[in-house]
C-alpha positions as a printed NumPy array, in Angstrom:
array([[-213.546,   74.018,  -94.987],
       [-214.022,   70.873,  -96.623],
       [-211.452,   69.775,  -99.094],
       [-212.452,   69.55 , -102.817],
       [-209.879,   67.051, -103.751],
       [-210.213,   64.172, -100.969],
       [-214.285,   65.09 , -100.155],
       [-216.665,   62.265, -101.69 ],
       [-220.589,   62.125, -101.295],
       [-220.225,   59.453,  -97.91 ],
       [-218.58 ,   62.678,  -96.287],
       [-221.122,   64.508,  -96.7  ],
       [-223.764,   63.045,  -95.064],
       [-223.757,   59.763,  -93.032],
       [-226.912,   57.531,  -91.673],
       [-230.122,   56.727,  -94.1  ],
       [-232.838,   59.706,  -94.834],
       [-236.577,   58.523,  -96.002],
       [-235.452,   60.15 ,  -99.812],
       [-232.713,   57.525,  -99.96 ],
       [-235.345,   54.506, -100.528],
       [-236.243,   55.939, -104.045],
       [-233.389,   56.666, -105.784],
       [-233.26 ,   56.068, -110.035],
       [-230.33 ,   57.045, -110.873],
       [-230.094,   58.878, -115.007],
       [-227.68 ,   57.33 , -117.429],
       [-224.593,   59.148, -117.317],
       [-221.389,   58.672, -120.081],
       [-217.833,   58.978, -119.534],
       [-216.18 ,   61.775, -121.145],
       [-214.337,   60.24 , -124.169],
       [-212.613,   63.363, -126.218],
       [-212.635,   66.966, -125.071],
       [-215.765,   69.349, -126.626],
       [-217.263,   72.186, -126.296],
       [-220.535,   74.078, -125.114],
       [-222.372,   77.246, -124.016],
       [-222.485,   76.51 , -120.625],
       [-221.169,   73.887, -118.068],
       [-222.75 ,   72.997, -115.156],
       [-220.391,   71.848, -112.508],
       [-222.315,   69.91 , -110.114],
       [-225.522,   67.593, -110.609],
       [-227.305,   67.964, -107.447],
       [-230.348,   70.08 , -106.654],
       [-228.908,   73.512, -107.16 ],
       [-226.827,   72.585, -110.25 ],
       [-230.673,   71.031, -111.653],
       [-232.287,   73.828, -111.192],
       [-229.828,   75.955, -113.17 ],
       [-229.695,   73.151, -115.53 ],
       [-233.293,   73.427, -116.577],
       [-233.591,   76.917, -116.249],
       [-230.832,   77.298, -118.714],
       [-231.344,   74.684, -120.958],
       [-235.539,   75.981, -120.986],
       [-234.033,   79.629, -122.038],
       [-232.951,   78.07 , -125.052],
       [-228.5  ,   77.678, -124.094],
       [-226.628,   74.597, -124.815],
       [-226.02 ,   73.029, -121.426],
       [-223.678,   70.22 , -120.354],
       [-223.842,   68.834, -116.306],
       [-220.601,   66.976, -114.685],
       [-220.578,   65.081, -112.074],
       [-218.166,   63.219, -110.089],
       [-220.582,   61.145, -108.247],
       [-224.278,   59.742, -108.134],
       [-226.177,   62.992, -108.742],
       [-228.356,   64.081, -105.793],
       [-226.814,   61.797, -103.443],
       [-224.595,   64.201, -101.637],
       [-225.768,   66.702,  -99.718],
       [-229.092,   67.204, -101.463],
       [-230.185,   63.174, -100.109],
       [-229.686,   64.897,  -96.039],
       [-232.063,   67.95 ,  -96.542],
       [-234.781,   68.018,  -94.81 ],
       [-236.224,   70.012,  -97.724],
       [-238.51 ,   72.671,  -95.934],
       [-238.41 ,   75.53 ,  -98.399],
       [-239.291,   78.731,  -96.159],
       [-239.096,   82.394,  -97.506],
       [-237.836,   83.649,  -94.278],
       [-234.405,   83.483,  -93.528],
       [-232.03 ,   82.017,  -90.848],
       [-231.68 ,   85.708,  -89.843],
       [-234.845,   87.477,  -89.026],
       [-235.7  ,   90.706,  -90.343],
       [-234.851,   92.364,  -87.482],
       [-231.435,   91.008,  -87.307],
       [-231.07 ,   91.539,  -90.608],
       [-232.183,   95.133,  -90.962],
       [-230.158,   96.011,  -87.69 ],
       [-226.665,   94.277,  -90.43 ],
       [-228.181,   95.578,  -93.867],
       [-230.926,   98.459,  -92.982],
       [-234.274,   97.978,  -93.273],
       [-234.716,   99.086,  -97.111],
       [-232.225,   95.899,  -97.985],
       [-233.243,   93.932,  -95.432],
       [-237.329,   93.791,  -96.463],
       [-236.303,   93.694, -100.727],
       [-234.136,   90.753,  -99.284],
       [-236.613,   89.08 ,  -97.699],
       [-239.04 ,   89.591, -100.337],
       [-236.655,   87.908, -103.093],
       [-236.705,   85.022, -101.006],
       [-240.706,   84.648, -100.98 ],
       [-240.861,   85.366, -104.307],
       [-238.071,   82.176, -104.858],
       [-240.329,   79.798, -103.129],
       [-243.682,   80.988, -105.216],
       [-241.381,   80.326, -108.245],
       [-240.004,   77.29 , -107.399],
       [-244.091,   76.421, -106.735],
       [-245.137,   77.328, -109.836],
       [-242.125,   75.666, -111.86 ],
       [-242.881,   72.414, -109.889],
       [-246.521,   72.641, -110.698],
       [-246.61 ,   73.887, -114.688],
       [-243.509,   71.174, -115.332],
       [-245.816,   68.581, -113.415],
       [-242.36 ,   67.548, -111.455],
       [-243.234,   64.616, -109.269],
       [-241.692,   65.405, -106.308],
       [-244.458,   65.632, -103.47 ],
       [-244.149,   69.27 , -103.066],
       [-246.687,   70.882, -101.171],
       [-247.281,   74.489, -100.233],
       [-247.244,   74.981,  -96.783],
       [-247.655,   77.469,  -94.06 ],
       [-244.654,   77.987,  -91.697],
       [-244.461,   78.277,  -87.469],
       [-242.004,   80.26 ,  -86.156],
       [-242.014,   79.719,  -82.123],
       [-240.774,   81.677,  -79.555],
       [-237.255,   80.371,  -78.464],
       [-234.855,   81.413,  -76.003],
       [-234.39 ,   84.918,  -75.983],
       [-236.854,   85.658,  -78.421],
       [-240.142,   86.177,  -76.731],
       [-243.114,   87.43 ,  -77.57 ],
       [-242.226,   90.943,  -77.609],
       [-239.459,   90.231,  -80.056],
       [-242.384,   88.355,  -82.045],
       [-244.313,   90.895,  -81.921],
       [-241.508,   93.401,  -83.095],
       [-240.533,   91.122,  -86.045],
       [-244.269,   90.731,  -87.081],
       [-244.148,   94.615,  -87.381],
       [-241.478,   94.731,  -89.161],
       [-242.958,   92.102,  -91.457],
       [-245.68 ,   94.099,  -92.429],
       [-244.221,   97.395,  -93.136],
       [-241.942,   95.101,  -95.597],
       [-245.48 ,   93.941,  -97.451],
       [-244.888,   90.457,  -96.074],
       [-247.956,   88.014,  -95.053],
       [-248.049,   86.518,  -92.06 ],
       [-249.799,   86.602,  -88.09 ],
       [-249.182,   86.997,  -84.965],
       [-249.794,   84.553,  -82.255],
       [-250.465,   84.838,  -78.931],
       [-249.978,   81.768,  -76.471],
       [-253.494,   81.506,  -76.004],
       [-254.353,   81.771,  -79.462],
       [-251.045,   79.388,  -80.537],
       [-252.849,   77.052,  -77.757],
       [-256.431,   76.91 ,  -79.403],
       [-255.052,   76.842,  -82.732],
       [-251.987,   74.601,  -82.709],
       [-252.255,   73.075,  -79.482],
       [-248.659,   74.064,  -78.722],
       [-247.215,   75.415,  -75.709],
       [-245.262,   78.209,  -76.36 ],
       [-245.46 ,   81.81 ,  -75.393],
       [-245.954,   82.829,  -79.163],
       [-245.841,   82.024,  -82.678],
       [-245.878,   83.988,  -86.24 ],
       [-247.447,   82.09 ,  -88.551],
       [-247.051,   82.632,  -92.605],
       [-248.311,   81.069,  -95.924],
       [-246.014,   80.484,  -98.636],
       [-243.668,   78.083,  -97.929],
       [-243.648,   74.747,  -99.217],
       [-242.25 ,   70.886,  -98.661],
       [-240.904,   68.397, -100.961],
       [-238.832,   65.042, -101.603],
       [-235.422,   66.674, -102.161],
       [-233.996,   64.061, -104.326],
       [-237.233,   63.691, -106.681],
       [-237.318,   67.177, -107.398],
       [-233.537,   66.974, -107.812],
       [-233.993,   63.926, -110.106],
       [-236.994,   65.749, -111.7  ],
       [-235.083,   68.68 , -112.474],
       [-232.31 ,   66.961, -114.389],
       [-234.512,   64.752, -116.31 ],
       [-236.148,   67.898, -117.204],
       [-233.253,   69.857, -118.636],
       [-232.119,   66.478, -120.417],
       [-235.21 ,   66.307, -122.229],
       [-234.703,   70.393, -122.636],
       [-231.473,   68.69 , -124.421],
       [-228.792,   69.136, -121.632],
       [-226.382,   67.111, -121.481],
       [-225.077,   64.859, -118.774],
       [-221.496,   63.259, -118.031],
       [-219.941,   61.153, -115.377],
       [-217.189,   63.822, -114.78 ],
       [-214.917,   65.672, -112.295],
       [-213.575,   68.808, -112.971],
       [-210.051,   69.439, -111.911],
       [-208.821,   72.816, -113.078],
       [-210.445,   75.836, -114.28 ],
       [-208.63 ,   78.519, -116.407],
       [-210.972,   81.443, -117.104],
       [-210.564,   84.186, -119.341],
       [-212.367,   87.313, -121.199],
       [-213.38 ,   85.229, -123.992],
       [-214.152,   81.518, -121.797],
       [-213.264,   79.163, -119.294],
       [-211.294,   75.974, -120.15 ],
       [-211.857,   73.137, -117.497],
       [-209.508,   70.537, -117.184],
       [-211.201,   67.024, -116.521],
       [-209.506,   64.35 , -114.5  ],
       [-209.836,   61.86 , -117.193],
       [-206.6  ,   64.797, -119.256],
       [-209.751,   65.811, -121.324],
       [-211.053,   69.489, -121.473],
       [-214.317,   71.176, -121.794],
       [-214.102,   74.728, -123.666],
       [-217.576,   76.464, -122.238],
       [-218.097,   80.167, -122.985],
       [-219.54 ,   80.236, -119.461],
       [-219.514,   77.828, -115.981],
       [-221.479,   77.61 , -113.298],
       [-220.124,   75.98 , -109.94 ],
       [-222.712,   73.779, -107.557],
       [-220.683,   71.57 , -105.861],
       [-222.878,   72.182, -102.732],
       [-220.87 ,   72.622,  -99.445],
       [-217.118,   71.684, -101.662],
       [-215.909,   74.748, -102.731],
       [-213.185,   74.664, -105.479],
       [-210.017,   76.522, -105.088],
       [-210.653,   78.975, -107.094],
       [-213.025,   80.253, -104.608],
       [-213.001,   81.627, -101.307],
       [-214.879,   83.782,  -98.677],
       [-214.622,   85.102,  -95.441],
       [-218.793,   84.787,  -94.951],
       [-218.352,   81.099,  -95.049],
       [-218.375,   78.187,  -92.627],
       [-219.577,   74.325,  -93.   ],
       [-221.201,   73.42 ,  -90.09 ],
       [-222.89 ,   69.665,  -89.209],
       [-226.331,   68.924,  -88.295],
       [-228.709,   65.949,  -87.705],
       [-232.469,   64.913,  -88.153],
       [-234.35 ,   61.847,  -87.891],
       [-237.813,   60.654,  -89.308],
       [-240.315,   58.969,  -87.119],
       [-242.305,   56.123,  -88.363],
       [-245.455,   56.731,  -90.136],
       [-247.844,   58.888,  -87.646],
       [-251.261,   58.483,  -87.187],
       [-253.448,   60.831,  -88.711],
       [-254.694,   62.248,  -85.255],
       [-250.721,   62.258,  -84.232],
       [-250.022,   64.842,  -86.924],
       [-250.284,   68.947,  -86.324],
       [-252.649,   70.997,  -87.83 ],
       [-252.621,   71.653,  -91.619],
       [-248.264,   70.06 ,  -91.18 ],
       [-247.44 ,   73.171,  -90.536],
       [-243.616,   73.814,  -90.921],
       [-242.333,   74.659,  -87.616],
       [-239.587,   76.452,  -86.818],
       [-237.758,   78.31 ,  -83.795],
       [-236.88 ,   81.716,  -83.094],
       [-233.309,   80.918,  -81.771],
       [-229.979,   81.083,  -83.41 ],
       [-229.747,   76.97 ,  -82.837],
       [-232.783,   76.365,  -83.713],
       [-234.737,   72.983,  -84.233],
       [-237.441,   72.298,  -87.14 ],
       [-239.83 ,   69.855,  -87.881],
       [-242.312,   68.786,  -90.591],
       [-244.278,   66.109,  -92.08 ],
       [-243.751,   63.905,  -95.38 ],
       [-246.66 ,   62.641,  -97.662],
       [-246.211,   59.434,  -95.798],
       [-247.138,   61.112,  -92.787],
       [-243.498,   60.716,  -90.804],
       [-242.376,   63.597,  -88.658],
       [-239.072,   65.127,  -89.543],
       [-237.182,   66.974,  -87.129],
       [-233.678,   68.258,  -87.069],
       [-231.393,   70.382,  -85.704],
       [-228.198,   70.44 ,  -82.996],
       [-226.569,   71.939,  -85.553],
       [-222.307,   72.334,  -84.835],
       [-219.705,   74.167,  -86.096],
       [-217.021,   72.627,  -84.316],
       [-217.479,   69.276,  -85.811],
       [-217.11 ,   68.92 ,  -89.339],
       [-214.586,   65.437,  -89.641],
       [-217.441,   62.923,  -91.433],
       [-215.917,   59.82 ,  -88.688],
       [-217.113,   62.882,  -85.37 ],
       [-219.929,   64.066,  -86.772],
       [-221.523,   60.372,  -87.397],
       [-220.549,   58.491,  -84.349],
       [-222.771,   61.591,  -82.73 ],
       [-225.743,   60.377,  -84.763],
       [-227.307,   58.243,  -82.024],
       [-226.894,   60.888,  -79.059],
       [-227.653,   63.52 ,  -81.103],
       [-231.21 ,   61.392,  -82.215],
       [-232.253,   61.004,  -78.614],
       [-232.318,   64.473,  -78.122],
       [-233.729,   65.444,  -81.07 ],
       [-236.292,   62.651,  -80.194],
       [-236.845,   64.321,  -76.768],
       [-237.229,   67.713,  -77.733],
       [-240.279,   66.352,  -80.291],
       [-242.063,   64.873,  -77.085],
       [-241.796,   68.233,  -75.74 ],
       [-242.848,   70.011,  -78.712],
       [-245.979,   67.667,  -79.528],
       [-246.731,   65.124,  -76.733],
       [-248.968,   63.096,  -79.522],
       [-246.24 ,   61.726,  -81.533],
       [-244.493,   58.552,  -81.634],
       [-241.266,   59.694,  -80.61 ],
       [-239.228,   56.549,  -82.691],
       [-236.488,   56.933,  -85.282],
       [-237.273,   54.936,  -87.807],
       [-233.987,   57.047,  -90.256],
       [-231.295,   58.714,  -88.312],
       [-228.809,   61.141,  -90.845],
       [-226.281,   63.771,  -90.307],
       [-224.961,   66.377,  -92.833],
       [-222.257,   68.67 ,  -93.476],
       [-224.233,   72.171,  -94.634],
       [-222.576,   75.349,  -95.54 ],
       [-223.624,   79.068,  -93.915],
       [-222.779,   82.708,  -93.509],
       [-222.459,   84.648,  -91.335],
       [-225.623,   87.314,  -92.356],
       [-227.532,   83.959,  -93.453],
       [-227.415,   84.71 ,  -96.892],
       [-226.086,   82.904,  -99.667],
       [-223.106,   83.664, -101.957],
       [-224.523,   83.63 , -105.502],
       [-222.943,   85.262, -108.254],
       [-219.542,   85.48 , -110.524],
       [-216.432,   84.515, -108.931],
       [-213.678,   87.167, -107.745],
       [-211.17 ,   87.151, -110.208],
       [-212.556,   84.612, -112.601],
       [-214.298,   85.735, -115.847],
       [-217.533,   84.049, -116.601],
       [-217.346,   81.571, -113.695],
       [-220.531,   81.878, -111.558],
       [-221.646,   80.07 , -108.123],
       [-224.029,   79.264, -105.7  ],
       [-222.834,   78.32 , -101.936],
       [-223.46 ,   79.106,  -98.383],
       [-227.243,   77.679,  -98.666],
       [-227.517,   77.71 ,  -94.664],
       [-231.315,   76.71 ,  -93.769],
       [-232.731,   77.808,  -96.752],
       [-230.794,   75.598,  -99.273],
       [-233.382,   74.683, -101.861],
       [-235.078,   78.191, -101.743],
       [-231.393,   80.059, -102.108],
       [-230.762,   77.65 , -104.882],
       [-233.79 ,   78.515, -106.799],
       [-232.895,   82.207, -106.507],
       [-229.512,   81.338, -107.823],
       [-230.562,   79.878, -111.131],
       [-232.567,   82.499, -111.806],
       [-229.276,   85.461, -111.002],
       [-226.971,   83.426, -113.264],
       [-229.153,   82.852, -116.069],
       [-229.906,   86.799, -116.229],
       [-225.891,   87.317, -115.57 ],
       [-224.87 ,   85.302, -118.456],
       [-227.647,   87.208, -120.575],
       [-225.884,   90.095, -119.055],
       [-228.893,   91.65 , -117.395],
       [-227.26 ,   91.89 , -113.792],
       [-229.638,   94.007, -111.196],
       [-227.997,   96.331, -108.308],
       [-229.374,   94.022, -105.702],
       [-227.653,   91.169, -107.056],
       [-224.715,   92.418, -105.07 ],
       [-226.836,   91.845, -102.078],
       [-225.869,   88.321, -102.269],
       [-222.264,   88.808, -103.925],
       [-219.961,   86.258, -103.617],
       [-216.895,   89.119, -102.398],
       [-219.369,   91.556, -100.507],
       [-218.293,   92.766,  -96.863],
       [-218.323,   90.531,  -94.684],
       [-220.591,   92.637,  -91.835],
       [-219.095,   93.744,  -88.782],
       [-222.16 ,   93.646,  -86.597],
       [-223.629,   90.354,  -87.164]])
């Protein structure tokens, strides 16, 4: 676990992504007396915007903290490819969960990305998001008879989506593999303009936003008190915590592990040198690799993801060796790109074990809520989490809200 006290953003990630090359950052006072609101948000990055504007658009006085740059932790080292499906496949999943909670799990998470679609488009957010269809390639032990199986399962859940053969992945997608499912729905984007979008959007929504850390939280019936570094304090009726992959103290679970990953982005591709319709691709493997395309027609691809290295100093002098593979495994994918790192990054990323993230109110703590655990599907779980804790602080929690529950089981067969 990372610690919440010594962790800064430069932990977090290391190298240079293409979003760090447009970076305004908003104006952002010092706390100078203690106040109160409705609702803090604890955490200025993409999943503490998005709550930030969905809260402060319903109408509740919001305040943001943050203790650094906002959106230049971990939201600058995503790779931003906001997929409905989930790190675990249905299959997997309905073998942990059942298939009842398994497909209603899988169809929150499409209906996240659609909504984080149609926010982007009605608030005109400039952020280059574009909707995309997703590949999902066979991969180590998955087959095309596990394909297959999946794509079944897919459809009795009332999910879209096709099955590829190789021949037909061949003639469509020109890529060797020995099968594909292919989806709409998904979407790209610049993380850290949509980030940035997001906040300015709740500012003008009149949020407000400090240069802040939070160092103490004391929670009861009736409100939480935070205690800033600075000796000031914050009286909010409720919090929410987004402090990305730093979990505060007062929080803990069993489902949860950081783990470090890399990417790189190619030069600017020629048009021919680009897959059809920049597809987001995917692999059916528990390590899997991804790649996709930006508006400036780079390939990103990422991956090599390790849970064994999680000290900043390890996981970035890997950065080079990790790139060349990454680099290699793009030649083998599609033989028509440039195969050059033009950015290099790494990242620190939080999972769970069942792939799903922990979203709710916090064990213990009265009207504290949180978002963590993000895995692969950061943006998209972060989305769904702005949307649980608005309707928990209106008090209209749903019985599959516990589906995601920050103290749930952890499961024994995953």
């Amino acid at each position: 676990m990372l610690d919440p006290d010594s962790v800064r953003q430069n932990d977090l990630r290391g190298g240079t992504s293409p979003w760090s090359q447009k970076l305004l950052q908003p104006v952002r006072p010092q706390i100078e007396e203690s106040f109160r609101c409705e609702v803090l948000v604890v955490g200025a990055g993409i999943t503490g915007s998005l709550a930030a504007e969905h809260l402060a658009c319903l109408g509740h006085e919001v305040c943001v903290i943050d203790r650094q740059r906002p959106g230049l932790g971990s939201t600058t080292a995503s790779t931003a490819m906001l997929l409905w499906e989930i790190d675990r496949s249905l299959s997997d999943l309905t073998d942990i969960y059942g298939f009842e909670r398994a497909a209603n799990i899988y169809r929150r998470s499409e209906a996240a990305v659609s909504g984080l679609i149609e926010l982007v488009t009605a608030r005109r957010l400039a952020c280059g998001l574009r909707p995309r269809h997703s590949l999902y390639l066979a991969a180590g032990e998955s087959g095309p008879r596990e394909l297959l199986a999946e794509h079944e399962l897919r459809i009795r859940a009332g999910l879209p989506g096709d099955f590829l053969d190789h021949q037909t992945l061949l003639r469509e997608f020109e890529i060797h593999r020995e099968a594909a499912l292919v989806s709409p729905g998904s979407a790209d984007a610049d993380p850290v303009l949509l980030s940035q979008a997001l906040l300015a959007e709740a500012v003008r929504q009149n949020a407000k936003l400090f240069d802040a850390e939070a160092a103490r939280y004391d929670s009861s019936s009736g409100g939480v008190t935070v205690g800033l570094d600075g000796g000031h304090v914050i009286e909010a009726k409720h919090v929410v915590l987004a402090t990305g992959y730093v979990m505060p103290d007062i929080l803990t679970s069993d489902l949860h592990k950081v783990v470090s990953s890399w990417a790189v982005a190619t030069p600017p591709q020629e048009q021919g040198a680009l897959w059809r319709d920049n597809v987001l691709i995917w692999e059916a493997a528990e390590q899997y690799n991804y790649a996709r395309t930006t508006v400036e027609n780079r390939i990103i691809m990422g991956g090599e993801d390790d849970d064994t290295i999680v000290e900043p100093d390890a996981r970035d002098a890997l950065m080079p060796a990790k790139a060349k593979t990454i680099l290699g495994k793009l030649k083998a994918l599609w033989p028509k790109a440039e195969a050059m790192a033009e950015f290099v990054w790494s990242g620190a990323f939080g999972t769970t074990s069942d792939g799903l993230p922990l979203i709710g109110a916090v064990p213990g703590q009265p009207r504290i809520h949180a978002a963590y655990g993000y895995g692969g599907n950061g943006i998209t779980y972060s989305y769904l989490a702005s949307r649980m804790i608005a309707a928990s602080i209106a008090g209209n929690n749903q019985p599959w809200f516990d589906d995601f529950a920050i103290d749930r089981d952890a499961p024994k067969n995953a």
